[in-house]
N, C-alpha and C positions, 0 to 999 in steps of 0.2 A: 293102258294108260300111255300117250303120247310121253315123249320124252323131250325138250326143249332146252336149248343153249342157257336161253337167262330163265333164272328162277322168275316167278311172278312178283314178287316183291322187290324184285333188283330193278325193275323197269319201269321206270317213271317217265310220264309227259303231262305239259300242259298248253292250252292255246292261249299262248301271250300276246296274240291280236286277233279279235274274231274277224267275222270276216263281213270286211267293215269297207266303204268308199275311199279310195286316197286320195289325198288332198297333191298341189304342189309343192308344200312344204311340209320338213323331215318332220315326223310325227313318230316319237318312241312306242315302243312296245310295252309291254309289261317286263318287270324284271323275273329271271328265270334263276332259282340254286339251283347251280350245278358242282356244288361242292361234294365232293367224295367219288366223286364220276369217271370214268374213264373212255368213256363217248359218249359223245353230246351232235346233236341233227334235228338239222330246221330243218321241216316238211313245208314248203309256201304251197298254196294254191293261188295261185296270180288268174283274175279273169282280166282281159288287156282292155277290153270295152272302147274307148274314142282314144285312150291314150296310145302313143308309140312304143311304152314300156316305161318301168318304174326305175327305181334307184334303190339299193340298201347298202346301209352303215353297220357290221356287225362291232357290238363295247361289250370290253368285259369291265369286271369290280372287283375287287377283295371285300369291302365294304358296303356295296350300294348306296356309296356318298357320289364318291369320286369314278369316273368311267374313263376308260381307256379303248381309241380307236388302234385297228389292225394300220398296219403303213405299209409301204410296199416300197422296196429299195429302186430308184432310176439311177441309173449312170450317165455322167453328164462328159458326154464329148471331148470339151474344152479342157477340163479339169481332173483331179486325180481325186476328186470330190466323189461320195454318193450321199444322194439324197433319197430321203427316208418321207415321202408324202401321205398323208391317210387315204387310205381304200375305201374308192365306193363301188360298188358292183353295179352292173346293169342287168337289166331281165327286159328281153324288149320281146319275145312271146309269147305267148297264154301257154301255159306248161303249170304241172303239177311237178314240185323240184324238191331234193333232199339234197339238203347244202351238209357237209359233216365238217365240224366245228371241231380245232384243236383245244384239247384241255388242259389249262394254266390256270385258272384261276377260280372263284368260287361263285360268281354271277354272272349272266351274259342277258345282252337286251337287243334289240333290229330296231332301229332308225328307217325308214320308209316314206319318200313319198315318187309322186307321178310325173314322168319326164312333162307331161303338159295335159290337156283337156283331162276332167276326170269323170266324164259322164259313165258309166256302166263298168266303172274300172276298178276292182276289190282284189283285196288281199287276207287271206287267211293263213299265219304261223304256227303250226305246233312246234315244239320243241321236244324233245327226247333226250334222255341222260340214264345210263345205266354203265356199272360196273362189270365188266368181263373179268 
């Protein structure tokens, strides 16, 4: 018998967006539990088709009312100021990609769409979440 890090019931995934055409505007995913998890990883399969590459927003939730973007700290020059703007990623590629997601909270979801033209240009997400 093979011997394996995670038990087989510690490992859970689902595909919270099949793998579907993107549009130019941000089109949510499905929402994902990731409550009790201690790692959580977006698998995307991006095919880039006419587009130049896509855009993603990763939200978490306590609740699945209310969602929360990641923000990314800039330092401003002039000022003794920083500013805290929401994160969007780019993927201008065609790449099969494992993004690994910090865990805080108990639901996460990918906002998605197409830098521009969407002819032959899809997206497929799974998600993963298992305790170590």
């Amino acid at each position: 018998m093979t011997k394996t890090l995670l038990m087989k019931d510690s490992l859970v995934y689902k595909v919270i967006r099949a793998d579907q055409i993107l549009t130019t505007s941000y089109v949510e995913s499905q929402t994902f539990n990731i409550m009790g998890a201690s790692q959580v990883q977006l698998l995307m399969k991006f095919v880039k088709g006419s587009s130049n590459g896509l855009n993603y927003i990763i939200e978490f939730s306590i609740d699945q009312i209310e969602f929360y973007q990641e923000c990314i700290l800039l330092p401003l020059q002039i000022t003794p100021f920083v500013v805290c703007e929401p994160m969007t990623r780019e993927i201008t590629g065609e790449y099969n990609l494992v993004i690994n997601v910090p865990v805080s909270t108990s639901y996460i979801r990918v906002k998605v769409k197409a830098l521009e033209s969407t002819v032959g240009t899809s997206l497929k997400i799974t998600a993963t979440a298992t305790n170590i």
